[in-house]
C-alpha positions in Angstrom: 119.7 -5.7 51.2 121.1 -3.6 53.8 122.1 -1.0 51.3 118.3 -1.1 50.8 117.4 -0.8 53.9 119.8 1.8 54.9 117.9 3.6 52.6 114.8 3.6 53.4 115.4 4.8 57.1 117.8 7.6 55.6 114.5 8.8 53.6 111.4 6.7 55.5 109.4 10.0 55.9 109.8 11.1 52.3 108.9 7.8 51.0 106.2 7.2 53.5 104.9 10.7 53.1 104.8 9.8 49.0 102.8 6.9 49.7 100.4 8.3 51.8 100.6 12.0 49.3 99.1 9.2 46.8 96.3 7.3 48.9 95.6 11.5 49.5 95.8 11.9 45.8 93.5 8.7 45.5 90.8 10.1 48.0 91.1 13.7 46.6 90.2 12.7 42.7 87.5 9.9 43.6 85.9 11.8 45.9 86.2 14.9 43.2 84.8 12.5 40.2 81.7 11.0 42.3 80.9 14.3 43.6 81.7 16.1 39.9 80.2 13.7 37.4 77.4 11.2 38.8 76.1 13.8 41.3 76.3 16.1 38.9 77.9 18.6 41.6 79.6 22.0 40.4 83.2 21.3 39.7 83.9 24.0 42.8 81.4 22.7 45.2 83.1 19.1 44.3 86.4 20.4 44.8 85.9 21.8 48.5 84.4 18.3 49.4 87.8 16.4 48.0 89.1 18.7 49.6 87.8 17.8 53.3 87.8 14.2 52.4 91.4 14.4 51.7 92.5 16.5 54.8 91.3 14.3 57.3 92.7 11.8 55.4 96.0 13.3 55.1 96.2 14.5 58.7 95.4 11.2 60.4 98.4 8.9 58.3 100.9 12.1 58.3 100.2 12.3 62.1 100.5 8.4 62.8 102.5 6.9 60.3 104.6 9.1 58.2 106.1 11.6 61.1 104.8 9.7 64.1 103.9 12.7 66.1 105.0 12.1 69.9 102.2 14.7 70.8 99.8 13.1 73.2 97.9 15.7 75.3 94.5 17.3 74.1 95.9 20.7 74.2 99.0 19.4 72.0 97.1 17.8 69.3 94.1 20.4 69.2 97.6 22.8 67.8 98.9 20.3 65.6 95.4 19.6 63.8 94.8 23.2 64.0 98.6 24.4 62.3 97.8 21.0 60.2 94.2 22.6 59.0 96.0 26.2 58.3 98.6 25.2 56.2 95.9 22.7 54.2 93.8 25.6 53.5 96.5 27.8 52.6 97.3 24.9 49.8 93.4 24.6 49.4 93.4 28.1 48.2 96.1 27.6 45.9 94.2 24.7 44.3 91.2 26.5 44.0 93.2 29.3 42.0 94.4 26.8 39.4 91.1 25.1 39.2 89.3 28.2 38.2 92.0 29.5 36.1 92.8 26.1 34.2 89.1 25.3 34.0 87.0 28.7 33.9 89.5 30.4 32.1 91.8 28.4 30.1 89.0 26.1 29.4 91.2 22.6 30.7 89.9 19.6 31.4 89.0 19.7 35.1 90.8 16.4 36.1 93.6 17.1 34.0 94.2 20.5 35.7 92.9 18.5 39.3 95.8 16.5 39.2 98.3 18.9 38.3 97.1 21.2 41.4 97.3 17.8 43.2 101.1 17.3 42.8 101.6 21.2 43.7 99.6 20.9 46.3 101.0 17.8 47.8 104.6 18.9 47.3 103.8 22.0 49.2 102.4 20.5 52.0 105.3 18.0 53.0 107.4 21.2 53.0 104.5 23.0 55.5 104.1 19.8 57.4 108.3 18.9 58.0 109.1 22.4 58.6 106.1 23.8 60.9 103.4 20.7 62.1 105.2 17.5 63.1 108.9 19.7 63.8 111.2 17.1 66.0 
């Protein structure tokens, strides 16, 4: 058991950062499939909204529980959401490139070729978010 535990704090942020990528994952394609299939919302149109749903998402559980961010003052946070929202839409265009080359051209199934932007996407932005938001 301590072996385990010893673990888990030696790699707590990856694994918590995993867990919470696939709660992000979660409220990316639901939102993505209500928007694209009983609303009958264009696939792109769906895809920005999954998109916003999932960022605040992603932002409040990476800033509280995955790096616990010691930032407390307005001016502090107002950065770290705003480096936070930059790197996310630098991955949100990225997903929106495979989604209209899978889908529009390639002709993919738009959830199959959502979920594979999804683990691209999520993979990137624990890199952005270790390296340049929530830095020790």
């Amino acid at each position: 058991m301590d072996f385990i535990w010893k673990m888990y704090k030696k790699y707590e942020d990856v694994i918590l950062y995993l867990f919470f990528g696939g709660l992000t994952f979660l409220v990316s394609m639901v939102s993505y499939y209500i928007c694209a299939t009983p609303l009958g919302i264009n696939y792109m149109v769906a895809n920005v909204i999954s998109w916003i749903l999932a960022v605040l998402f992603a932002y409040i559980t990476n800033r509280i529980f995955v790096f616990k961010s010691k930032v407390r003052d307005i001016k502090g946070i107002l950065k770290e959401l705003w480096m936070f929202v930059a790197c996310r839409l630098s991955t949100g265009v990225m997903e929106v490139v495979i989604m209209f080359v899978g889908v529009s051209l390639l002709k993919c199934n738009d959830l199959l070729v959502k979920g594979a932007a999804q683990v691209l996407v999520i993979l990137t932005n624990y890199i952005l978010s270790k390296i340049l938001i929530f830095k020790k």
